[in-house]
C-alpha positions as a Python dict, from the first residue, in 0.01 Angstrom:
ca = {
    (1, 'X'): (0, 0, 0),
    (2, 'X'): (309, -192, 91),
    (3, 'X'): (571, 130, 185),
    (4, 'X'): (200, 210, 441),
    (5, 'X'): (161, -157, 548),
    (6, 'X'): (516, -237, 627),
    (7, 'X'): (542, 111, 810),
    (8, 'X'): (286, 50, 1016),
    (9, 'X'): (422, -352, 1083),
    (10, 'X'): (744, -136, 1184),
    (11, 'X'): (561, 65, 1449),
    (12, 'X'): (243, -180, 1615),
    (13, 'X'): (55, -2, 1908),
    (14, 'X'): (-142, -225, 2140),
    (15, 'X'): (-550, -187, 2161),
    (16, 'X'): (-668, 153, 2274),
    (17, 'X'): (-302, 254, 2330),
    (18, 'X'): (-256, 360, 1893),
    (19, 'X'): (-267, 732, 1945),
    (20, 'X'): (70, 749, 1703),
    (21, 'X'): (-104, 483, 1427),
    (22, 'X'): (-443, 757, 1480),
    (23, 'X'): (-216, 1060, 1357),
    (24, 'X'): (-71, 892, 1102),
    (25, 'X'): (-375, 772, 950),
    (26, 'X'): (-525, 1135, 1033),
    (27, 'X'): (-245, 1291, 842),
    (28, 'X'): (-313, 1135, 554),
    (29, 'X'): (-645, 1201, 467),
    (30, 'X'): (-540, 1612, 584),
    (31, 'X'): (-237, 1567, 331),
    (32, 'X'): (-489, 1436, 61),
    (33, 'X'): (-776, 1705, 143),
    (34, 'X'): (-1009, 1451, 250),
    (35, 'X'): (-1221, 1555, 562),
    (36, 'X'): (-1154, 1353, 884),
    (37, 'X'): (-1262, 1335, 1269),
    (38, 'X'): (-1050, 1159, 1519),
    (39, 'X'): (-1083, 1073, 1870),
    (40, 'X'): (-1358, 928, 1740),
    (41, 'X'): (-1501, 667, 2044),
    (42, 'X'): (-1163, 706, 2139),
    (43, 'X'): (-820, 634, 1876),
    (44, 'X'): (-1098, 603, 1644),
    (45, 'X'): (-1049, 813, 1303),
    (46, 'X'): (-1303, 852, 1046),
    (47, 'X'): (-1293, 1049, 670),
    (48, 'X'): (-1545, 1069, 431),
    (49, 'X'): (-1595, 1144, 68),
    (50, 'X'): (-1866, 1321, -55),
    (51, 'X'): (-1958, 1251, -448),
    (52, 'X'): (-2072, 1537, -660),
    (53, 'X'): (-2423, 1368, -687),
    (54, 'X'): (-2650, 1271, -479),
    (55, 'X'): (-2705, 941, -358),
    (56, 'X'): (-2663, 697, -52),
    (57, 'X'): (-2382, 616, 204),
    (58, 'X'): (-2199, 350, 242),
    (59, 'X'): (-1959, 251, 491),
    (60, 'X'): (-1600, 65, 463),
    (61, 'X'): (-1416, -35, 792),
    (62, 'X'): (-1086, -128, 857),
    (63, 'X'): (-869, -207, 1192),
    (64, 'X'): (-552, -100, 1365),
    (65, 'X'): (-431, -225, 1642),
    (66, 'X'): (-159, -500, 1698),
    (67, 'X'): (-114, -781, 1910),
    (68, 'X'): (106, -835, 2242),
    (69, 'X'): (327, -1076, 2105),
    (70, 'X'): (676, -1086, 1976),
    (71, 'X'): (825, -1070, 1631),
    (72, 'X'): (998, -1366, 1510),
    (73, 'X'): (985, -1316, 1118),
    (74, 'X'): (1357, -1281, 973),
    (75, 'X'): (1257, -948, 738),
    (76, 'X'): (1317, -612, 665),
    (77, 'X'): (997, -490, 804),
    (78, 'X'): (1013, -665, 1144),
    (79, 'X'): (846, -468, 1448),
    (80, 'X'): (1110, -261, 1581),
    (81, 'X'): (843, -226, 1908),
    (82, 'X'): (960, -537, 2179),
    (83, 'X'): (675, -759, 2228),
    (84, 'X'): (437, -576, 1996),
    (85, 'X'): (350, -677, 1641),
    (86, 'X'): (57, -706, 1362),
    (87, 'X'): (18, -1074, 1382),
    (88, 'X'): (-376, -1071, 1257),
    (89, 'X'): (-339, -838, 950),
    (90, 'X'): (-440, -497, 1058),
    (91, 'X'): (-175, -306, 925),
    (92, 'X'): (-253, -462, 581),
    (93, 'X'): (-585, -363, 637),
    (94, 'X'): (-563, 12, 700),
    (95, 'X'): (-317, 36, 397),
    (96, 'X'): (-597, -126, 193),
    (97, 'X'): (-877, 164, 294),
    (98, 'X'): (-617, 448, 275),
    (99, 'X'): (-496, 382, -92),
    (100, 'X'): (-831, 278, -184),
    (101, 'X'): (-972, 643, -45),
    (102, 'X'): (-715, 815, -257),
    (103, 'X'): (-836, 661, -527),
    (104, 'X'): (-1215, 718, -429),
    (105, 'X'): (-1124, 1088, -413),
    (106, 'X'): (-1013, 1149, -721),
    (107, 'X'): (-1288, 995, -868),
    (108, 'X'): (-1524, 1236, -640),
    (109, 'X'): (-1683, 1436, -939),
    (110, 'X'): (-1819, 1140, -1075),
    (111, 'X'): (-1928, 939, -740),
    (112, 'X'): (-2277, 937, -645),
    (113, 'X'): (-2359, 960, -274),
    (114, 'X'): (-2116, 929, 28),
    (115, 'X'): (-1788, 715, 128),
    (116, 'X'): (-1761, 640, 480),
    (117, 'X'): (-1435, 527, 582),
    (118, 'X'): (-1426, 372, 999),
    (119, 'X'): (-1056, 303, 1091),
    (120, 'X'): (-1150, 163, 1405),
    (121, 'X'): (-915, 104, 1729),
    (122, 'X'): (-921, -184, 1916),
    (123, 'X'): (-1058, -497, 1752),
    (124, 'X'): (-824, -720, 1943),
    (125, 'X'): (-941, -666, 2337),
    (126, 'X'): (-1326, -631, 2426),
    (127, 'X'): (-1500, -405, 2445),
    (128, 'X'): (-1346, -332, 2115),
    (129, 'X'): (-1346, 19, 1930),
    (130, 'X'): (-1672, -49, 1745),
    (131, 'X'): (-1907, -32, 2017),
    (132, 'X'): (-1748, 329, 2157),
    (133, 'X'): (-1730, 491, 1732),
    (134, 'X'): (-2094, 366, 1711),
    (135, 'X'): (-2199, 579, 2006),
    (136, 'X'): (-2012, 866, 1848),
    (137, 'X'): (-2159, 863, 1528),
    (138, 'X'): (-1940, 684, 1328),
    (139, 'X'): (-2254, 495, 1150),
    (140, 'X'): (-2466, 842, 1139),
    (141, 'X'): (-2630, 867, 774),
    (142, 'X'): (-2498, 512, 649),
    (143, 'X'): (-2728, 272, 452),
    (144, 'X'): (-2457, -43, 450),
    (145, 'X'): (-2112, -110, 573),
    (146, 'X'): (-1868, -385, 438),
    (147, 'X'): (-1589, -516, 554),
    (148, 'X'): (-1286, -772, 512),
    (149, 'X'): (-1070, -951, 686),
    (150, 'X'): (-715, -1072, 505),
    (151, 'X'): (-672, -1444, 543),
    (152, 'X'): (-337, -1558, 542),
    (153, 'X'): (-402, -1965, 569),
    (154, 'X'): (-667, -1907, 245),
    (155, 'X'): (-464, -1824, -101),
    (156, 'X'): (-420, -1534, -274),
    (157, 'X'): (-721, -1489, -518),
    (158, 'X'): (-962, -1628, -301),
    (159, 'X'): (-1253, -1461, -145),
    (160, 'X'): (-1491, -1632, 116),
    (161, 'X'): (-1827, -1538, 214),
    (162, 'X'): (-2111, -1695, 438),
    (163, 'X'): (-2492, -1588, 418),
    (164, 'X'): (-2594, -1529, 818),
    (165, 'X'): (-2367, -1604, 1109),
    (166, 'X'): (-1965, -1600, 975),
    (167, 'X'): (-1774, -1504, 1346),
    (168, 'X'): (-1919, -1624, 1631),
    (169, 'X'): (-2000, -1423, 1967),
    (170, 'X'): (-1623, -1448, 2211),
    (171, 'X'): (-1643, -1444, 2556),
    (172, 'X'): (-1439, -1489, 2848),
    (173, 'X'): (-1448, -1638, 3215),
    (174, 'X'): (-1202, -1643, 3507),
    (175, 'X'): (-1241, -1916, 3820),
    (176, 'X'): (-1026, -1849, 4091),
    (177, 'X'): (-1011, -2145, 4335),
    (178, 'X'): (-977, -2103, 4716),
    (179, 'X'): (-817, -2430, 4868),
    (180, 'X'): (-581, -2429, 5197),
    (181, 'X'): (-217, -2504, 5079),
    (182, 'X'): (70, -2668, 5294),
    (183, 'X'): (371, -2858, 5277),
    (184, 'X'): (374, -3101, 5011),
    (185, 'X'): (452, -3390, 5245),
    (186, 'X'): (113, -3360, 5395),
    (187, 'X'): (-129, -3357, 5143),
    (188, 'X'): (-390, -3498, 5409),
    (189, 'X'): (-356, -3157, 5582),
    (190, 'X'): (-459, -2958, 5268),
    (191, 'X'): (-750, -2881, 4979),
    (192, 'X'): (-475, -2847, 4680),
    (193, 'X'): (-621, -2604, 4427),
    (194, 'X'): (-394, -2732, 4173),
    (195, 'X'): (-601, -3076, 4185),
    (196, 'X'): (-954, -2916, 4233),
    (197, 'X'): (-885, -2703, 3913),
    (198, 'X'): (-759, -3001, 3762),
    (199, 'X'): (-1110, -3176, 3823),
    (200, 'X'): (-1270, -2878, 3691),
    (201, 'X'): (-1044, -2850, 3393),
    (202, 'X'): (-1216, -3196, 3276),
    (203, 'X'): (-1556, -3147, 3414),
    (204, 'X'): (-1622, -2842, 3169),
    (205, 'X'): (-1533, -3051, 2889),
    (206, 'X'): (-1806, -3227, 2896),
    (207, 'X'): (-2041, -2915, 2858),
    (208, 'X'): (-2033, -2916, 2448),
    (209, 'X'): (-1988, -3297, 2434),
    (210, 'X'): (-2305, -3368, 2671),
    (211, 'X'): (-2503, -3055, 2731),
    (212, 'X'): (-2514, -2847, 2363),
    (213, 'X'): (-2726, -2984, 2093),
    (214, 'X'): (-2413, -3172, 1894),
    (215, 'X'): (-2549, -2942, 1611),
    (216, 'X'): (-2490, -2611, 1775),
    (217, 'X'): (-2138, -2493, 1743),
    (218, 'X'): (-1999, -2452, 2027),
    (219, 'X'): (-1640, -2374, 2204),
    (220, 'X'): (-1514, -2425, 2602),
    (221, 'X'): (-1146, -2365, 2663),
    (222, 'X'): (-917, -2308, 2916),
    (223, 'X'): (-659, -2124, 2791),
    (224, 'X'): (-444, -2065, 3116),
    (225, 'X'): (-391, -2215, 3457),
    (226, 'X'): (-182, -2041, 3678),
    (227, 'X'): (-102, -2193, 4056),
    (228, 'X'): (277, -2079, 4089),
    (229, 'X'): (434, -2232, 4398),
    (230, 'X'): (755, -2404, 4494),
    (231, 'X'): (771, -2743, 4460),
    (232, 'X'): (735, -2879, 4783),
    (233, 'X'): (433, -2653, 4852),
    (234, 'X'): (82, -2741, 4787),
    (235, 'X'): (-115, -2479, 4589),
    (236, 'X'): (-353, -2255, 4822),
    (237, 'X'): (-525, -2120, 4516),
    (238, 'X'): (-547, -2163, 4174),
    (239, 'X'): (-729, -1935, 3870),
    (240, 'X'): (-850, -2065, 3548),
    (241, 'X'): (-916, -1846, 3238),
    (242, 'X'): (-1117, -1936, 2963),
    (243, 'X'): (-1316, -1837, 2656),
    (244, 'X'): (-1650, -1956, 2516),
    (245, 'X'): (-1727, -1933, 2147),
    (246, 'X'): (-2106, -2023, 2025),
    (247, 'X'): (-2293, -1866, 1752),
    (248, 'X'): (-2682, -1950, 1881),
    (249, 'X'): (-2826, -1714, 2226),
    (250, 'X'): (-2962, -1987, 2437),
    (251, 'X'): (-2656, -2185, 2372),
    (252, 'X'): (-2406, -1875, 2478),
    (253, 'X'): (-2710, -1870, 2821),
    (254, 'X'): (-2658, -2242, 2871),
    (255, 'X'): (-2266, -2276, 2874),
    (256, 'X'): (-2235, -1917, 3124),
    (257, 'X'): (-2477, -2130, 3308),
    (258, 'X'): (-2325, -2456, 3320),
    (259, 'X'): (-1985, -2294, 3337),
    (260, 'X'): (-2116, -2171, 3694),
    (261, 'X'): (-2330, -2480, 3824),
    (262, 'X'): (-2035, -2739, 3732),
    (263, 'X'): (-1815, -2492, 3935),
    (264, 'X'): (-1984, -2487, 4219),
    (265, 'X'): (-2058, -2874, 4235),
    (266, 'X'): (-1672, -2964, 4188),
    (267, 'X'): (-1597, -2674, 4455),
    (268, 'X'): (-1865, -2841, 4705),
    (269, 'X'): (-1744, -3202, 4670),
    (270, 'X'): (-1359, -3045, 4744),
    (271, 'X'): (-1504, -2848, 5014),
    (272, 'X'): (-1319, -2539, 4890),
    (273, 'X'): (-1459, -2191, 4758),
    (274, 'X'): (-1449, -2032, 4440),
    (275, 'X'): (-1503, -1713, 4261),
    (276, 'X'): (-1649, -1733, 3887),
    (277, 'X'): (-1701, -1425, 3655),
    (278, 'X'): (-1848, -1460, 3307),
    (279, 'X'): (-1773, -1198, 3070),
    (280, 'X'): (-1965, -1119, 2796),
    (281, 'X'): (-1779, -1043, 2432),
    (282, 'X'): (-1854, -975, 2112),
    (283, 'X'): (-2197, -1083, 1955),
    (284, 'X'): (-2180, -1311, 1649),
    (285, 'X'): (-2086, -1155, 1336),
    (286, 'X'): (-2423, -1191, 1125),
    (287, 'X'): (-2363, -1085, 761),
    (288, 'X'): (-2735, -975, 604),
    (289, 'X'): (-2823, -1178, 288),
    (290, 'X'): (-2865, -916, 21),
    (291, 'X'): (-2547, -753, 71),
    (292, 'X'): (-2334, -1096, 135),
    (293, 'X'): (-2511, -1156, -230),
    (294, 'X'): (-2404, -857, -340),
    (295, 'X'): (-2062, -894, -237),
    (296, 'X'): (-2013, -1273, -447),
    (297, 'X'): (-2099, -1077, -761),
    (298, 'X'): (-1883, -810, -707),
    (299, 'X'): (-1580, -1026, -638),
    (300, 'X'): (-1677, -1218, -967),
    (301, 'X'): (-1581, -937, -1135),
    (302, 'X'): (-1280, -880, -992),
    (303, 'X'): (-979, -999, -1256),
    (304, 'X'): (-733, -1115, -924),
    (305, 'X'): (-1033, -1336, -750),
    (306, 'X'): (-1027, -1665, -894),
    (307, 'X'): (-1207, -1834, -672),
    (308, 'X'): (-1530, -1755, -494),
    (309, 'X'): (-1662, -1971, -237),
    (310, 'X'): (-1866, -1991, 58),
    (311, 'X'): (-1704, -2049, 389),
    (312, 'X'): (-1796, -2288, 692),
    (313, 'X'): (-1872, -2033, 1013),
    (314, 'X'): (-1561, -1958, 1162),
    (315, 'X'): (-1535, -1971, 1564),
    (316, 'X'): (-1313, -1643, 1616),
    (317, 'X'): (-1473, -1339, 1699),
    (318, 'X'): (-1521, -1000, 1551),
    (319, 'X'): (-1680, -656, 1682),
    (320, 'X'): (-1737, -560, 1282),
    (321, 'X'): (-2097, -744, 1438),
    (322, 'X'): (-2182, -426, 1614),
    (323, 'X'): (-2189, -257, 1274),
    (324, 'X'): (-2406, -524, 1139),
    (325, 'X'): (-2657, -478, 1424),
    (326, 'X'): (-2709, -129, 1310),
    (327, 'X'): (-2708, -123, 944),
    (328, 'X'): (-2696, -391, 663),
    (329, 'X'): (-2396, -503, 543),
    (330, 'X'): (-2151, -800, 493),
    (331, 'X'): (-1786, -887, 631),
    (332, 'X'): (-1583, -1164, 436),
    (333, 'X'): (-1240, -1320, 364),
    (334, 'X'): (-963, -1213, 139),
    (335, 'X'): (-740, -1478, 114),
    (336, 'X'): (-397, -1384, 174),
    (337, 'X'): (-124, -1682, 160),
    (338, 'X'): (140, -1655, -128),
    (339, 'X'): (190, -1976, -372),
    (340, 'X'): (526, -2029, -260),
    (341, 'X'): (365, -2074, 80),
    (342, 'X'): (255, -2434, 188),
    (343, 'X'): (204, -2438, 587),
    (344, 'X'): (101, -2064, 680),
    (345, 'X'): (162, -1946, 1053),
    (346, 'X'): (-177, -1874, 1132),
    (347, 'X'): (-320, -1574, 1297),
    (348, 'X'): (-180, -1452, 1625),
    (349, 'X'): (152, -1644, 1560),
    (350, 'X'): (492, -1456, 1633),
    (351, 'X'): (597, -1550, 1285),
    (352, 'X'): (237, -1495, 1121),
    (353, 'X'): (230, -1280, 782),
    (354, 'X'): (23, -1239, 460),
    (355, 'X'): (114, -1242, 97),
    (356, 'X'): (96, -829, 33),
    (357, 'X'): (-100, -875, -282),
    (358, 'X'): (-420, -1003, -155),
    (359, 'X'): (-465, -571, -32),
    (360, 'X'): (-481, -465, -397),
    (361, 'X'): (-775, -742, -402),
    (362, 'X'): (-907, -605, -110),
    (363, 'X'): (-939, -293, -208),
    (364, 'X'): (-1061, -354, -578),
    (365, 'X'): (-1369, -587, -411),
    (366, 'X'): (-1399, -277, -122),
    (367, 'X'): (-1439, -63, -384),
    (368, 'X'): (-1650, -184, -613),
    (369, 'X'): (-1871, -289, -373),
    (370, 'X'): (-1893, 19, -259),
    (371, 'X'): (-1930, 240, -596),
    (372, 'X'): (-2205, -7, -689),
    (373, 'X'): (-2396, -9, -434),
    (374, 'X'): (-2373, 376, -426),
    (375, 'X'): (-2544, 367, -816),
    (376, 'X'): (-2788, 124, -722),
}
């Protein structure tokens, strides 16, 4: 697991651009035997083991794309791609599902029922890969699907599960603001985007503290503001980008609503036009409560897992909730920080990685889960 993880932290590929991390993960199930598709939904590659007795299917996902940021760890395995790297985990994952299928496939002739195995593309960017393998049959036959996530600010030996909504629903929206620059002298001669957008910056704060239900979840940011000029010239436009993260429908409704009417009011009073687009993202991440169940009793079992706990809802987002919308299933936490650790770089950090233990644990709870539920 750790000569395939650090490989593939060597060589990162950027969402729906991982035809090179597709072959590789292709040739290994061909140099094992195992039977695999790929192109599936696009980079998408899928294998499956068939037991010698009959019984059901069950599905186990795992992602492989990286992240368009740079490398800053100090260590042997360090991206050698500039301005690529794994900085969520995704390497770790597919070395988790491709040892664990070896071993799954040598323990064929005793297996009842099917092993699905979804390495999906492009978790990181919507629309994501799930959406496009669903449509292509990825989930064709499959009674439940689990999934995990490594979690490097959790320790090692810790697994983390929630009943219902874990990941909530990630969207995006862009304002571009449409003032009339000039010279900076003569502001009186202008509508300066850069203070409009600064109005508006403010004004859609107050969307979760006074419009949502204070116990909704709920998420506005702005996470750029771009109105490059020199510095004597007074911005002629100015674009905002955002993302909204909310867990309940007529809350996600609500926000893209006031998102727009707040817009257009600050736009109105600065007598300047605007253009707003609200994207839609992934759903929520809604694990089913039998499976989630049957998940905590499996990782009880595991010798590594010494703690088992259930986690508050967590406000990034995940397409492994397109899966859930089809089938049952469950998606939880595998806590990946070493001891030696004490402040983690978190997820999506240039120096961001994960104690490479916690994908043995991964795989033993994966696994289980998955041969149990095949004899039940």
């Amino acid at each position: 697991m750790v000569e395939i993880r650090r490989y593939l932290h060597q060589h990162p590929e950027l969402s729906f651009q991982e035809y090179k991390t597709a072959k590789y993960i292709a040739d290994y199930y061909k140099a094992l035997g195992i039977p695999v598709r790929e192109n599936v939904g696009g980079n998408g590659v899928v294998a499956k083991i068939v037991g010698a007795k009959p019984g059901k299917t069950v599905a186990l996902r795992a992602d492989f794309d990286a992240l368009p940021i740079q490398d800053e760890k100090d260590v042997p395995y360090k991206s050698t791609v500039p301005g690529v790297m794994h900085a969520c985990g995704h390497d770790g994952h597919t070395a988790t599902l491709l040892v664990l299928a070896k071993v799954l496939y040598e323990m064929k002739e005793e297996m009842a029922g099917t092993v699905v195995l979804i390495h999906q593309h492009a978790e990181e960017y919507a629309p994501g890969g799930a959406i496009s393998m669903i449509e292509d049959g990825c989930l064709e036959g499959v009674d439940a699907i689990f999934g995990t996530h490594l979690w490097a600010t959790e320790p090692t030996g810790k697994i983390q599960y929630r009943v219902g909504p874990i990941m909530a629903a990630a969207d995006r929206f862009e304002i571009t603001i449409q003032g009339s620059g000039g010279h900076g002298a003569q502001p009186h001669k202008t509508k300066d985007a850069i203070v409009i957008a600064s109005q508006l910056v403010l004004a859609l704060q107050q969307i979760v503290s006074r419009r949502v239900n204070p116990l909704q979840p709920a998420v506005v940011s702005i996470g750029s503001f771009v109105a490059d000029n020199a510095f004597n010239v007074i911005a002629d436009t100015a674009k905002l980008v955002g993302t909204v993260r909310t867990f309940d429908e007529a809350v996600r409704v609500e926000i893209e609503r006031e998102i727009g009417r707040i817009t257009k009011g600050v736009c109105l009073a600065a007598d300047c036009s605007y253009e707003y687009t609200y994207t839609r993202g992934y759903p929520p991440v809604v694990n089913h409560e039998e499976e989630t169940k049957f998940i905590v009793e499996i990782a009880k079992q595991i010798p590594e897992v010494k703690i088992v706990e259930e986690t508050e809802p967590h406000m990034g987002g995940e397409d492994f909730a397109y899966y859930l919308q089809h089938v049952k299933g469950a998606f939880f936490f595998t806590g990946a920080k070493a001891e030696h650790i004490t402040e983690p770089f978190p997820h999506h950090h240039p120096k961001f990685d994960f104690d490479e233990k916690a994908m043995l644990i991964a795989a033993k709870t994966l696994g289980s889960a998955a041969l149990m539920y095949l004899q039940k």
